[in-house]
FIKOLZA-1660 file (N, C-alpha, C; in steps of 0.1 Angstrom, whole numbers, plus 5000, padded with zeros to 4 digits):
% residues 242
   i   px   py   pz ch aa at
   1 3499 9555 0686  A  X  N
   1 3486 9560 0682  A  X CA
   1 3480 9568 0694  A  X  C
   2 3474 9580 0690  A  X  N
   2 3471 9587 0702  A  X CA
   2 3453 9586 0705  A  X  C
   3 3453 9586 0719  A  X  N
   3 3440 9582 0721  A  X CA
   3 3432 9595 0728  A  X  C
   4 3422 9601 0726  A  X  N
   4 3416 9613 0730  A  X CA
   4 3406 9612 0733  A  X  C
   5 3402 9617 0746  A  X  N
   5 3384 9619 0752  A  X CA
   5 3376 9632 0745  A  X  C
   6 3362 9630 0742  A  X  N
   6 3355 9640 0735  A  X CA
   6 3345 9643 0744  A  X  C
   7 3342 9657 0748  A  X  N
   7 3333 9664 0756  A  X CA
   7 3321 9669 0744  A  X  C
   8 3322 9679 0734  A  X  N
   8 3314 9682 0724  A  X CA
   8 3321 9688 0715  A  X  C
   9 3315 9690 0699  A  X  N
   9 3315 9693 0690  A  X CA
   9 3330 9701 0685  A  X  C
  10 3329 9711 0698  A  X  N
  10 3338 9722 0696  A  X CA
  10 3356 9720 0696  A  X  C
  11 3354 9709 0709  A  X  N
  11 3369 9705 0712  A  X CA
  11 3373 9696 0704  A  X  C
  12 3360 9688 0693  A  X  N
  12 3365 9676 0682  A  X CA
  12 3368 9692 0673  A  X  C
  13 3364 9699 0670  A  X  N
  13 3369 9706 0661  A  X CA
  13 3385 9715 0655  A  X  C
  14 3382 9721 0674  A  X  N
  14 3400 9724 0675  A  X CA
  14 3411 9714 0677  A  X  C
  15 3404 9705 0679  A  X  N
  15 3416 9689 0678  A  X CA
  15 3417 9692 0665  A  X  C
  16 3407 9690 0653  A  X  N
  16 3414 9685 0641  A  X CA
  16 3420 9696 0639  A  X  C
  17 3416 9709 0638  A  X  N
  17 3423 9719 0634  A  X CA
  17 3439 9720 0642  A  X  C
  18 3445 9715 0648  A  X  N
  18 3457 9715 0655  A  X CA
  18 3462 9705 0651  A  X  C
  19 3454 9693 0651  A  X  N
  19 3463 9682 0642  A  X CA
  19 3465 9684 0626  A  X  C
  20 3458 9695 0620  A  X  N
  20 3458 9698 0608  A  X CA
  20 3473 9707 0605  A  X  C
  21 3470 9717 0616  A  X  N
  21 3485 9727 0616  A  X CA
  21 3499 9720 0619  A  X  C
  22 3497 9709 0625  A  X  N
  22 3510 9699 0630  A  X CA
  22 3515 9691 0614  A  X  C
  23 3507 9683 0611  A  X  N
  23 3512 9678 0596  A  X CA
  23 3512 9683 0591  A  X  C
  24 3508 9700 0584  A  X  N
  24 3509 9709 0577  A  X CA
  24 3528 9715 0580  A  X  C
  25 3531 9717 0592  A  X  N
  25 3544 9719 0593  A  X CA
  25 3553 9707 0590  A  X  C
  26 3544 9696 0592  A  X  N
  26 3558 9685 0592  A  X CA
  26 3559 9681 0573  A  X  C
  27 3550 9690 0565  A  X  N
  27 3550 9693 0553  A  X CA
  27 3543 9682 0545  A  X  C
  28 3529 9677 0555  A  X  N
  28 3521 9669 0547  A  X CA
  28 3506 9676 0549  A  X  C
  29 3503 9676 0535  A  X  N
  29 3492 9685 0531  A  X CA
  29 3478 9677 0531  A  X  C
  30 3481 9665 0530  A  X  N
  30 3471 9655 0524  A  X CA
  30 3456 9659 0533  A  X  C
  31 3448 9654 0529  A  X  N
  31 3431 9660 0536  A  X CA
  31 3429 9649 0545  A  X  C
  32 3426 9648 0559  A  X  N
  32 3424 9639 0570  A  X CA
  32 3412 9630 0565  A  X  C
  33 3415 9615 0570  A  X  N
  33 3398 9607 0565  A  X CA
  33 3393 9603 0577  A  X  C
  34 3383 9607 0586  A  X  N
  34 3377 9606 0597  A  X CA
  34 3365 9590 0593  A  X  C
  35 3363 9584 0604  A  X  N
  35 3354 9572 0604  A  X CA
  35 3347 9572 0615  A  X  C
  36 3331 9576 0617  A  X  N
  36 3328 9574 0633  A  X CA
  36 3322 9558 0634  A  X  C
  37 3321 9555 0649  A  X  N
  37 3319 9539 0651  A  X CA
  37 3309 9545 0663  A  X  C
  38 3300 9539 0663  A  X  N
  38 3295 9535 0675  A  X CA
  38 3297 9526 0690  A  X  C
  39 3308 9522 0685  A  X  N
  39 3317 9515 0696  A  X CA
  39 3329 9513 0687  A  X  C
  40 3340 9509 0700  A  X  N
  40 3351 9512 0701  A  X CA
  40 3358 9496 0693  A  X  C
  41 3355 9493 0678  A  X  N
  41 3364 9479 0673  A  X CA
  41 3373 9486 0664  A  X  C
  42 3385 9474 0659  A  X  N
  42 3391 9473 0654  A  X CA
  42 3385 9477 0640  A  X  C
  43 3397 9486 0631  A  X  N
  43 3392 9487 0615  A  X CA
  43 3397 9479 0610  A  X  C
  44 3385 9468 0605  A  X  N
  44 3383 9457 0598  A  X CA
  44 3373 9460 0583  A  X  C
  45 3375 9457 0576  A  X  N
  45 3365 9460 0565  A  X CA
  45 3359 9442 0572  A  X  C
  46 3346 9442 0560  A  X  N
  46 3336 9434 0568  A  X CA
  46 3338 9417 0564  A  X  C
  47 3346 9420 0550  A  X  N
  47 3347 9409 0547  A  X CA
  47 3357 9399 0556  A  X  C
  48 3364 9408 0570  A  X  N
  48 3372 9399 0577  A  X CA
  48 3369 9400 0594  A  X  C
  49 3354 9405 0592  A  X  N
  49 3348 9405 0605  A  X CA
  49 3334 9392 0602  A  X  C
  50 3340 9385 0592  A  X  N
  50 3329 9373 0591  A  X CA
  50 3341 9362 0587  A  X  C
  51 3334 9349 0590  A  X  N
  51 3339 9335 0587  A  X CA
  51 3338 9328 0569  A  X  C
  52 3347 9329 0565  A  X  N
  52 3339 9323 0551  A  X CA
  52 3341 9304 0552  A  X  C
  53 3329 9302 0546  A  X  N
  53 3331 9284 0544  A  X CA
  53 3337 9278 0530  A  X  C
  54 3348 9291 0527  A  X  N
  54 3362 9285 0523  A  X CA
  54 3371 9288 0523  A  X  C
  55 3383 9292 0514  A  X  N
  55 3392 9303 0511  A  X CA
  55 3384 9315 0512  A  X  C
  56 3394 9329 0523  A  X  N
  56 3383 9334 0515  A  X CA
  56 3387 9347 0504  A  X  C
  57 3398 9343 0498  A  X  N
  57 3398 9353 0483  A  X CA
  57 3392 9344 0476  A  X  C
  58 3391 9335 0478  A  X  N
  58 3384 9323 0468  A  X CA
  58 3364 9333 0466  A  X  C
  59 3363 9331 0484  A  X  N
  59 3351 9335 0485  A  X CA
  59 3345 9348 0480  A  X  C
  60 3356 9360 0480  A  X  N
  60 3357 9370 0476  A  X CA
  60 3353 9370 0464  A  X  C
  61 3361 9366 0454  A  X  N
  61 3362 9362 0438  A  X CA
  61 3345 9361 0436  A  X  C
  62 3340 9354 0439  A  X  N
  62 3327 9345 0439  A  X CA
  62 3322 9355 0441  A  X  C
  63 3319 9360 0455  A  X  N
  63 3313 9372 0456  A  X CA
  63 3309 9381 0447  A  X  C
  64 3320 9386 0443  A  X  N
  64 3317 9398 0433  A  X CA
  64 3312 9392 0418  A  X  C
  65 3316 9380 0414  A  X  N
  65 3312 9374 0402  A  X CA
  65 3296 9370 0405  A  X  C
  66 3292 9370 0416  A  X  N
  66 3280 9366 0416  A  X CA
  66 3272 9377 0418  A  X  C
  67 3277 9389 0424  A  X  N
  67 3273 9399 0425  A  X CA
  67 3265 9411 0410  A  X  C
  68 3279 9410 0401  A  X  N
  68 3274 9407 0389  A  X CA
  68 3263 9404 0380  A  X  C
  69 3267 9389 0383  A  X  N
  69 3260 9381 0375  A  X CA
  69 3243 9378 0377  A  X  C
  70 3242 9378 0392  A  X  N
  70 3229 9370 0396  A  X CA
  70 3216 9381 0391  A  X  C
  71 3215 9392 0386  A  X  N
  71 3207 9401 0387  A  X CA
  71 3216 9417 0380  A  X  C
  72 3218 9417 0369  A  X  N
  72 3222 9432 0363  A  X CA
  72 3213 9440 0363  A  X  C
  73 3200 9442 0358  A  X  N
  73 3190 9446 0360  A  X CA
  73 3191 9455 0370  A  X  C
  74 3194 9448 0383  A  X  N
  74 3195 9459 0394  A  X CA
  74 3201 9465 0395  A  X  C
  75 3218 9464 0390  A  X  N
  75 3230 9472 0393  A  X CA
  75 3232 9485 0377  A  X  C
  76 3222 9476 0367  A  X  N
  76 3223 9484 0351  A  X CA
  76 3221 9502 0356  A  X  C
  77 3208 9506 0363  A  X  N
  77 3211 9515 0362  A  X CA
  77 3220 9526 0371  A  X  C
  78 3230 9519 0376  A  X  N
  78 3238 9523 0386  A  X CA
  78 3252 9527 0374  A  X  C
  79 3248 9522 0365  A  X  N
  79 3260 9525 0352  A  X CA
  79 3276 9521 0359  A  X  C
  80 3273 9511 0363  A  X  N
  80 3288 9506 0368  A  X CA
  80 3296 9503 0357  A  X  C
  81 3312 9509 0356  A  X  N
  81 3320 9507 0344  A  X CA
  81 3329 9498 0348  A  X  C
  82 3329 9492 0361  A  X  N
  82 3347 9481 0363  A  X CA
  82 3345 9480 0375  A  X  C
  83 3353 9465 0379  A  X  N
  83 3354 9464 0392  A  X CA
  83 3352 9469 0403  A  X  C
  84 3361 9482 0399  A  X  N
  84 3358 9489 0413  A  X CA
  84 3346 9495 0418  A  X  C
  85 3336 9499 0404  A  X  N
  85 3324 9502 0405  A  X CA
  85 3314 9494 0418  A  X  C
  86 3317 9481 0405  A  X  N
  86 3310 9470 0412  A  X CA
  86 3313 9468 0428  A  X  C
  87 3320 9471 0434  A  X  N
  87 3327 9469 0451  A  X CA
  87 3321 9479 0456  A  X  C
  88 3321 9493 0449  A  X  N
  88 3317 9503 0459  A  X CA
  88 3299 9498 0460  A  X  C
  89 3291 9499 0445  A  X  N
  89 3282 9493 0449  A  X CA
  89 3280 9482 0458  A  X  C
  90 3284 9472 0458  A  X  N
  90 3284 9461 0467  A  X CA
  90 3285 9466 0482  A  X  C
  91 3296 9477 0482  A  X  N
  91 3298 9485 0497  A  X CA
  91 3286 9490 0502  A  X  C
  92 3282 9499 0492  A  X  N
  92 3271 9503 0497  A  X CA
  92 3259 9496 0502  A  X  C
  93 3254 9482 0492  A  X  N
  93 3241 9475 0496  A  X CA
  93 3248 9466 0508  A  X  C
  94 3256 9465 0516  A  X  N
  94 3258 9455 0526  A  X CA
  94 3266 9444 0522  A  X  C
  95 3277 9440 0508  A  X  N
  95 3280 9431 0506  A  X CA
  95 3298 9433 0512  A  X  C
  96 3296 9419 0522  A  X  N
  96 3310 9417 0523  A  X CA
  96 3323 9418 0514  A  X  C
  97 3328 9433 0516  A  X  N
  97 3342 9435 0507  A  X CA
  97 3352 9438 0516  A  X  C
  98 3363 9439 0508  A  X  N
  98 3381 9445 0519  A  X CA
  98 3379 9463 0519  A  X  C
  99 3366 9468 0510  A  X  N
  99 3366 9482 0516  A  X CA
  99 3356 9486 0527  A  X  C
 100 3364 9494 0534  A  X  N
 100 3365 9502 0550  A  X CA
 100 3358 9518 0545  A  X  C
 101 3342 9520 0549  A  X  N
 101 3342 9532 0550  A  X CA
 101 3352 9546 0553  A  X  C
 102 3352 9559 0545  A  X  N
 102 3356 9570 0560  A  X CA
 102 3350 9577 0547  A  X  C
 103 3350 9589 0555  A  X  N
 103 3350 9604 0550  A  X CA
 103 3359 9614 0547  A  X  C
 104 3356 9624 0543  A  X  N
 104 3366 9636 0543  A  X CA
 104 3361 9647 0553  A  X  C
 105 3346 9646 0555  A  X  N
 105 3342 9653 0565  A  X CA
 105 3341 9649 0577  A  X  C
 106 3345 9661 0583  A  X  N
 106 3347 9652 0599  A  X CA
 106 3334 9654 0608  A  X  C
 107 3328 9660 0602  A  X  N
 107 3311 9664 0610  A  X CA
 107 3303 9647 0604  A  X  C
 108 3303 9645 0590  A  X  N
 108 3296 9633 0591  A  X CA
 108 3299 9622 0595  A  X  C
 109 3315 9622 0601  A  X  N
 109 3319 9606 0605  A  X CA
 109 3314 9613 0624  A  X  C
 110 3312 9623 0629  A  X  N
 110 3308 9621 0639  A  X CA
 110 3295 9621 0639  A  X  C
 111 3282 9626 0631  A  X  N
 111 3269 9618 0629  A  X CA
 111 3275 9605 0631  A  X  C
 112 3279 9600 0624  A  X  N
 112 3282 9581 0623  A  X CA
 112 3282 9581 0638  A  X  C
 113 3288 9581 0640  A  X  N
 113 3294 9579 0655  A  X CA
 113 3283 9578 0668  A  X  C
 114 3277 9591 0671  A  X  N
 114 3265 9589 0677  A  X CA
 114 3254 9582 0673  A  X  C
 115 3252 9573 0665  A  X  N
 115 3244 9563 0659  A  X CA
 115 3227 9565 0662  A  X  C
 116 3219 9559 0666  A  X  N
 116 3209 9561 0678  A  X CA
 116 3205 9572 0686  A  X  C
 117 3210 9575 0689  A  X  N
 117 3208 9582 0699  A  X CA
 117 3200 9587 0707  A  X  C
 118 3191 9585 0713  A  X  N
 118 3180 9589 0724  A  X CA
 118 3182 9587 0739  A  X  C
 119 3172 9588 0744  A  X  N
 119 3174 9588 0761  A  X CA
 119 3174 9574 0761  A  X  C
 120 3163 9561 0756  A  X  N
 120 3162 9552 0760  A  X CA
 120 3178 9541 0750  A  X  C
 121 3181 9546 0740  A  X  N
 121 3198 9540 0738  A  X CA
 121 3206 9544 0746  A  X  C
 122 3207 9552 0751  A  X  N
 122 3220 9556 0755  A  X CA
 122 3219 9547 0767  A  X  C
 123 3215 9542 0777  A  X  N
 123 3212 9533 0787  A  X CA
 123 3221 9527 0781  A  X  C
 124 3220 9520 0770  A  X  N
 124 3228 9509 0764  A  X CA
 124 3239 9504 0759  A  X  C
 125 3239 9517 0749  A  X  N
 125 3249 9516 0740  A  X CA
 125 3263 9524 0749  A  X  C
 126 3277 9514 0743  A  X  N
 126 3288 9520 0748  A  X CA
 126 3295 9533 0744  A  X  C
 127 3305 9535 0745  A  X  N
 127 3312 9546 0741  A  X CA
 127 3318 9547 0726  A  X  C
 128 3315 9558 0718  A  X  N
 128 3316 9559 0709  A  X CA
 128 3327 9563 0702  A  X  C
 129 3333 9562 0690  A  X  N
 129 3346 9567 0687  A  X CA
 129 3347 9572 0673  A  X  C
 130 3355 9580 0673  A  X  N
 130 3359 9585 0656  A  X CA
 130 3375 9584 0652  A  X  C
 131 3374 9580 0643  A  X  N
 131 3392 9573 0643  A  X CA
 131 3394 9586 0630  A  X  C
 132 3406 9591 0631  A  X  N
 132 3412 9599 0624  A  X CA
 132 3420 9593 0617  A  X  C
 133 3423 9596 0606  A  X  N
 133 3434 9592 0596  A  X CA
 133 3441 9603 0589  A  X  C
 134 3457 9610 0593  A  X  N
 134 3464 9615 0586  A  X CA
 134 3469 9605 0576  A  X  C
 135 3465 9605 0570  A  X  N
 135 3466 9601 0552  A  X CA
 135 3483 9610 0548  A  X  C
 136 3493 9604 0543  A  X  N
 136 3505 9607 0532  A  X CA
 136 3499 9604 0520  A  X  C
 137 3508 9616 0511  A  X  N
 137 3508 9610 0498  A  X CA
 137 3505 9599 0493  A  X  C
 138 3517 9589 0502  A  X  N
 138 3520 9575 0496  A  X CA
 138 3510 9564 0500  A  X  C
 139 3499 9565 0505  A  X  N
 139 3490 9562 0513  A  X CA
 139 3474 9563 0503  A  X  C
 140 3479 9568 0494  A  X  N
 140 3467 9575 0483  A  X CA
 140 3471 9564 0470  A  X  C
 141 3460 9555 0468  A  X  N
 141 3460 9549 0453  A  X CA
 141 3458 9556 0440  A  X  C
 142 3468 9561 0434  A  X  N
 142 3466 9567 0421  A  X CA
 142 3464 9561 0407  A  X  C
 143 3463 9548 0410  A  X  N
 143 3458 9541 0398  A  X CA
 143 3452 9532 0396  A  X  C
 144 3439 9536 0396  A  X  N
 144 3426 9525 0397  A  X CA
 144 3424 9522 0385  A  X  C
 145 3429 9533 0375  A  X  N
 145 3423 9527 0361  A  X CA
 145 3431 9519 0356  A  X  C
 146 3441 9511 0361  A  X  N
 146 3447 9498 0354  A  X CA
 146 3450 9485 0364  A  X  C
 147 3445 9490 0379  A  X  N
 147 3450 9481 0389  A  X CA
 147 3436 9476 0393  A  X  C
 148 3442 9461 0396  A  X  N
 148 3429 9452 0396  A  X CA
 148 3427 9455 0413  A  X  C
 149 3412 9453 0419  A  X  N
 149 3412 9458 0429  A  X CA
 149 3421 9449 0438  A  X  C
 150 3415 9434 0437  A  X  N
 150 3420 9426 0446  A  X CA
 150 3438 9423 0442  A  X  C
 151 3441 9434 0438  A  X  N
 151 3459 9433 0433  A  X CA
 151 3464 9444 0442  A  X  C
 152 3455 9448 0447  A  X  N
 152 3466 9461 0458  A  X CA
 152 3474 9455 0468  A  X  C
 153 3489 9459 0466  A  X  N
 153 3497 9458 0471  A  X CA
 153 3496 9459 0488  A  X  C
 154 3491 9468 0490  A  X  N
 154 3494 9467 0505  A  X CA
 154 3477 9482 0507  A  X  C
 155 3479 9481 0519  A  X  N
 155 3465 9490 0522  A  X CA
 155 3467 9505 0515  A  X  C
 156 3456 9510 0509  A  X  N
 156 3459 9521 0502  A  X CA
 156 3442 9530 0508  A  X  C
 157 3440 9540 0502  A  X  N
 157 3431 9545 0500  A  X CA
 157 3427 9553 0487  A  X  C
 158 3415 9548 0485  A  X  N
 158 3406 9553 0470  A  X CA
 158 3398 9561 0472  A  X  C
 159 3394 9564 0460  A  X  N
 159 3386 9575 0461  A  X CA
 159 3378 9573 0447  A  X  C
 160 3357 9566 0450  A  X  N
 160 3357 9560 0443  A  X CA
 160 3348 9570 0430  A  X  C
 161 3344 9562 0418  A  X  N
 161 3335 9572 0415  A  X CA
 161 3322 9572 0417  A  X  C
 162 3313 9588 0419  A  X  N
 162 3305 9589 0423  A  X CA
 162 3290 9584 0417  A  X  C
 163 3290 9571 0421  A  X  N
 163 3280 9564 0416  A  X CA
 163 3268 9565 0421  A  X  C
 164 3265 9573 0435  A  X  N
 164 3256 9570 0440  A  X CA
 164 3258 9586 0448  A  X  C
 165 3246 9591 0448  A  X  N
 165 3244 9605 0457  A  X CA
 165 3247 9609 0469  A  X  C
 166 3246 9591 0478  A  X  N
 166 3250 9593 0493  A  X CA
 166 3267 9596 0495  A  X  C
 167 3273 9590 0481  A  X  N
 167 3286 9588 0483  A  X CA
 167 3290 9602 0488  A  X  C
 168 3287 9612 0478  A  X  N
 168 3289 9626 0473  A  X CA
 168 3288 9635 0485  A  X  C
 169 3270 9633 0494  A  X  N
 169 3271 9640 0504  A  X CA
 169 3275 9638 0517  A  X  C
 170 3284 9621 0516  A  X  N
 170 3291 9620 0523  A  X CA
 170 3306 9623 0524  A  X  C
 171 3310 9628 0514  A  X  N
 171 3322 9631 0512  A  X CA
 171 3329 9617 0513  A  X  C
 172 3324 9606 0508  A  X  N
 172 3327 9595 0513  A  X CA
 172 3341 9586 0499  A  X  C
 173 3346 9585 0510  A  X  N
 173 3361 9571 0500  A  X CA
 173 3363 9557 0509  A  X  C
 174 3371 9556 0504  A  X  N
 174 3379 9538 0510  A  X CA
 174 3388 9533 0513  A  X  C
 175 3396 9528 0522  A  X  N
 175 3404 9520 0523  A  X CA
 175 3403 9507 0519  A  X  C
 176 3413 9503 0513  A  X  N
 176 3413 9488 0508  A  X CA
 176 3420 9481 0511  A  X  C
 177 3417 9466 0519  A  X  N
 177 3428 9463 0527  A  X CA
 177 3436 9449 0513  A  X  C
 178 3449 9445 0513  A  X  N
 178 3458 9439 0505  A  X CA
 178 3451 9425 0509  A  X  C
 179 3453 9419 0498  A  X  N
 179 3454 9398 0501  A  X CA
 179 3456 9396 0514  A  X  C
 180 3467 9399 0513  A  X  N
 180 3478 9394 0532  A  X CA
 180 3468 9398 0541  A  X  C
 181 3465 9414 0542  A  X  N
 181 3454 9416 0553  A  X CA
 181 3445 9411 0554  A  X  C
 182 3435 9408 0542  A  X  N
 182 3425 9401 0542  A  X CA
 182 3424 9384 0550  A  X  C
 183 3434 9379 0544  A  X  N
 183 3437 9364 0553  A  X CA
 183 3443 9365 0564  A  X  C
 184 3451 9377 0570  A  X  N
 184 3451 9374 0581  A  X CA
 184 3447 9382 0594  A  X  C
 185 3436 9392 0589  A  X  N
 185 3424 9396 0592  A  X CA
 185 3433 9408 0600  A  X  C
 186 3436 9414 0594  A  X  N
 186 3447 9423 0598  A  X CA
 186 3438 9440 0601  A  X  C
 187 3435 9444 0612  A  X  N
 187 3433 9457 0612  A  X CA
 187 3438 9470 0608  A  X  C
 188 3435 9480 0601  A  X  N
 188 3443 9492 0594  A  X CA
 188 3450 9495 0612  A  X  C
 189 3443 9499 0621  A  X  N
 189 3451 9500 0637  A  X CA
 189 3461 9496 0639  A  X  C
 190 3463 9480 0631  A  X  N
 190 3478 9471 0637  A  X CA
 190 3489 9471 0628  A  X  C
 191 3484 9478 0617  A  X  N
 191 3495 9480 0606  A  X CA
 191 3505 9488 0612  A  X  C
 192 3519 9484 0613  A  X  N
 192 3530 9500 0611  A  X CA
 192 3530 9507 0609  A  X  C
 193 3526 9507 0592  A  X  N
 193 3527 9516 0585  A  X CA
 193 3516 9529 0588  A  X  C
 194 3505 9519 0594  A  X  N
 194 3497 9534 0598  A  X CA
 194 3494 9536 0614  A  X  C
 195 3499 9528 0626  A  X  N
 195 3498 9531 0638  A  X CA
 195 3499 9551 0643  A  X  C
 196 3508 9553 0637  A  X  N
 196 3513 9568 0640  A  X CA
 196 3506 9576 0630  A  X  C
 197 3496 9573 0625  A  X  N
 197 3488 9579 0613  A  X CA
 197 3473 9581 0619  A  X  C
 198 3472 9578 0630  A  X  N
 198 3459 9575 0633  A  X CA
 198 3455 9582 0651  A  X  C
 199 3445 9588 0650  A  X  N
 199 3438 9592 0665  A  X CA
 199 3425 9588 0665  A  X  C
 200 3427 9580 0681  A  X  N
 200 3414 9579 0682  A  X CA
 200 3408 9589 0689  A  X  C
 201 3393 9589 0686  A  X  N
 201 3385 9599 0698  A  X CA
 201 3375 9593 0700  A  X  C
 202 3376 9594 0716  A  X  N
 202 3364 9589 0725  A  X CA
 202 3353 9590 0729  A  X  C
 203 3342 9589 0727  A  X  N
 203 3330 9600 0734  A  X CA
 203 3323 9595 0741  A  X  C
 204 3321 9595 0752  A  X  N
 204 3310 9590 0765  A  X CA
 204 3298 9589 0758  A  X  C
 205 3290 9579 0762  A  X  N
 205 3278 9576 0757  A  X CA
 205 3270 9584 0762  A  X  C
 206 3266 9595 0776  A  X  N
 206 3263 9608 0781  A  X CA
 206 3261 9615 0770  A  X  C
 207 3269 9616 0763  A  X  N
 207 3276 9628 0753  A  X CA
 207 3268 9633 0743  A  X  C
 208 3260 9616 0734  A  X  N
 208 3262 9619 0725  A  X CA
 208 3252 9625 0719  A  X  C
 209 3233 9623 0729  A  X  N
 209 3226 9633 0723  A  X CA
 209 3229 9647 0722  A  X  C
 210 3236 9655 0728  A  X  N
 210 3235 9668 0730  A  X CA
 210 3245 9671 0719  A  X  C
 211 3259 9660 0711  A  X  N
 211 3264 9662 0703  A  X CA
 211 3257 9658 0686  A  X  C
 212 3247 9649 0686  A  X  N
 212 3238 9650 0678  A  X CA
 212 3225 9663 0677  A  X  C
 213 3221 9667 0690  A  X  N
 213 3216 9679 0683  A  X CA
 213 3223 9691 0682  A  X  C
 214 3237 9692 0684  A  X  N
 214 3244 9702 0678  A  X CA
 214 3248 9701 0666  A  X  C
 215 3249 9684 0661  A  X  N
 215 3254 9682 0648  A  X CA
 215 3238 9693 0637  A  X  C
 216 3233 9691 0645  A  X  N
 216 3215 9693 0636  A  X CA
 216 3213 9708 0634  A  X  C
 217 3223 9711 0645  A  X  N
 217 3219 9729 0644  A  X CA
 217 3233 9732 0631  A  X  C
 218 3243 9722 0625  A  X  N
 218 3251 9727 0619  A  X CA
 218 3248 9722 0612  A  X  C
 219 3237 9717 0602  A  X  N
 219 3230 9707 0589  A  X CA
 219 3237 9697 0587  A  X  C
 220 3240 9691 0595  A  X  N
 220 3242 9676 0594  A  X CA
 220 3233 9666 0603  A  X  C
 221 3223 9659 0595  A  X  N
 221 3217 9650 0605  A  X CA
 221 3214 9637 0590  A  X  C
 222 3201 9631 0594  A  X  N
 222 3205 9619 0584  A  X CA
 222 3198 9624 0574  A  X  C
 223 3191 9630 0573  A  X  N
 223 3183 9634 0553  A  X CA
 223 3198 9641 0549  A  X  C
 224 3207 9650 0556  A  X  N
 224 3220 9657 0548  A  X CA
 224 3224 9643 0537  A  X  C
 225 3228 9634 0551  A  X  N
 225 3235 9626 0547  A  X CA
 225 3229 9613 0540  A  X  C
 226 3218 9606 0542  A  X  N
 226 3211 9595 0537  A  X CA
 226 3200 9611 0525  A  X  C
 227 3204 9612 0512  A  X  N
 227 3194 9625 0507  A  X CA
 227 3182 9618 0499  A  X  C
 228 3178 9607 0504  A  X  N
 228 3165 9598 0501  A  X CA
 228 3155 9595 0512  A  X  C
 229 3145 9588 0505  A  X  N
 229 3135 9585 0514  A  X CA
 229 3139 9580 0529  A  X  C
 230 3147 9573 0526  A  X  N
 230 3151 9565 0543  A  X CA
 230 3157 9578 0550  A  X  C
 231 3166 9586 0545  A  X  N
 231 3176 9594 0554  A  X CA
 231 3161 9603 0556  A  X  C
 232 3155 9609 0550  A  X  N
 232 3143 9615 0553  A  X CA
 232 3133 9609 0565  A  X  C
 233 3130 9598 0562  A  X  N
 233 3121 9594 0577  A  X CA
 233 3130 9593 0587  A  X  C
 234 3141 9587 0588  A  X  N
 234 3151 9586 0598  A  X CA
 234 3150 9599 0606  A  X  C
 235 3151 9609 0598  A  X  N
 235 3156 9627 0605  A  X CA
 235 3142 9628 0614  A  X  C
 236 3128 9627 0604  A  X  N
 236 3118 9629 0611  A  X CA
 236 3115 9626 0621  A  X  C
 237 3118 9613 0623  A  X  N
 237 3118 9600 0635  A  X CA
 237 3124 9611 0646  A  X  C
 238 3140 9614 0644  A  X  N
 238 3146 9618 0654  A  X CA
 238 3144 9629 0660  A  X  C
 239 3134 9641 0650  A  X  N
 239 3132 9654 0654  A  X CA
 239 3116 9657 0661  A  X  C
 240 3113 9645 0662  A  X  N
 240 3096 9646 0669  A  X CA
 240 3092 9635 0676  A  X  C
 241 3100 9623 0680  A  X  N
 241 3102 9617 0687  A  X CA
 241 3114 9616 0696  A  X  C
 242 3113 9613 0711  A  X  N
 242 3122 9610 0721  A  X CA
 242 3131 9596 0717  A  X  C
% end
């Protein structure tokens, strides 16, 4: 896995663009899925960055059946058609699942990335990172409409439907991690199959205001990306306050 220091905007740019021309000759075409983090952890989806107080595909199960059930009302007009619906929703509101954000755009997983940002965070917060994913073919789930979610064979990535508007201007999909991963809390990082599939990039916590208001001069900030009330005050917040 190759690991890379980020100065600004420009040099994350010609990185992807050279790592784009490299798997384009080794004759994979597939679209790269970028994830920014605000610090440097393992890719864990969330449901295996908590403790459950049982099994937890057991807990899983439950989850989403109760997720369902406790309140449709709320989820009705989200016009959820199937499982997978139901997960991404769940993804979205904060509910512990085996799916792992990313993007397709590589400008909004670096918003992600610089999180906060101001003079009085940056004191604090660590160094930030954006994990790349050269994605294969074989690497792409092409059959959601008959495969149960929690039946994926091994880590794949989806691509869900667009149920919700942030998905869309996020250019946003998922990784789904298998049973096995899930119990044995297994990082997309530590898999084989995708060690050589993946770059990371570094960015000094120095870095990141001046790479957040470059992100702003290229229309990406948080109303782009959150296109509701919250992503709206969030932006305001950032553009008239220190």
């Amino acid at each position: 896995m190759k690991q890379i220091e980020l100065e600004n905007v420009e040099v994350y740019l010609n990185l992807i663009k050279s790592l784009k021309q490299e798997n384009l000759n080794a004759g994979n075409d597939q679209d790269f899925l970028f994830r920014g983090q605000t610090s440097d952890s393992p890719l864990l989806p969330k449901i295996c960055r908590l403790e459950a107080k049982m099994d937890v595909l057991d807990a899983e199960k439950l989850l989403l059946k109760e997720f369902k059930r406790t309140n449709p009302l709320l989820i009705k007009e989200q016009h959820a058609l199937d499982d997978w619906d139901y997960l991404t929703l769940g993804q979205h509101f904060g509910l512990p699942t085996r799916l792992l954000d990313w993007s397709n755009n590589a400008l909004t997983a670096l918003w992600f990335a610089t999180g906060e940002s101001n003079s009085y965070t940056l004191k604090n917060e660590p160094d930030a990172v954006v994990w790349i994913l050269m994605a294969h073919h074989e690497d792409i789930e092409p059959d959601m409409e008959t495969l149960y979610p929690f039946d994926v064979p091994s880590m794949k990535i989806i691509r869900p439907r667009i149920i919700k508007q942030r998905i869309n201007n996020q250019s946003g999909l998922f990784s789904i991690s298998s049973s096995r991963d899930v119990l044995e809390k297994r990082a997309i990082n530590e898999l084989d199959s995708f060690k050589d599939k993946l770059v990371k990039v570094k960015i000094a916590s120095e870095k990141l205001m001046e790479i957040r208001t470059d992100l702003n001069t290229l229309g990406v900030n948080a109303f782009t990306i959150f296109p509701e009330l919250e992503g709206l005050c969030n932006y305001l917040q950032w553009r008239y306050f220190k």
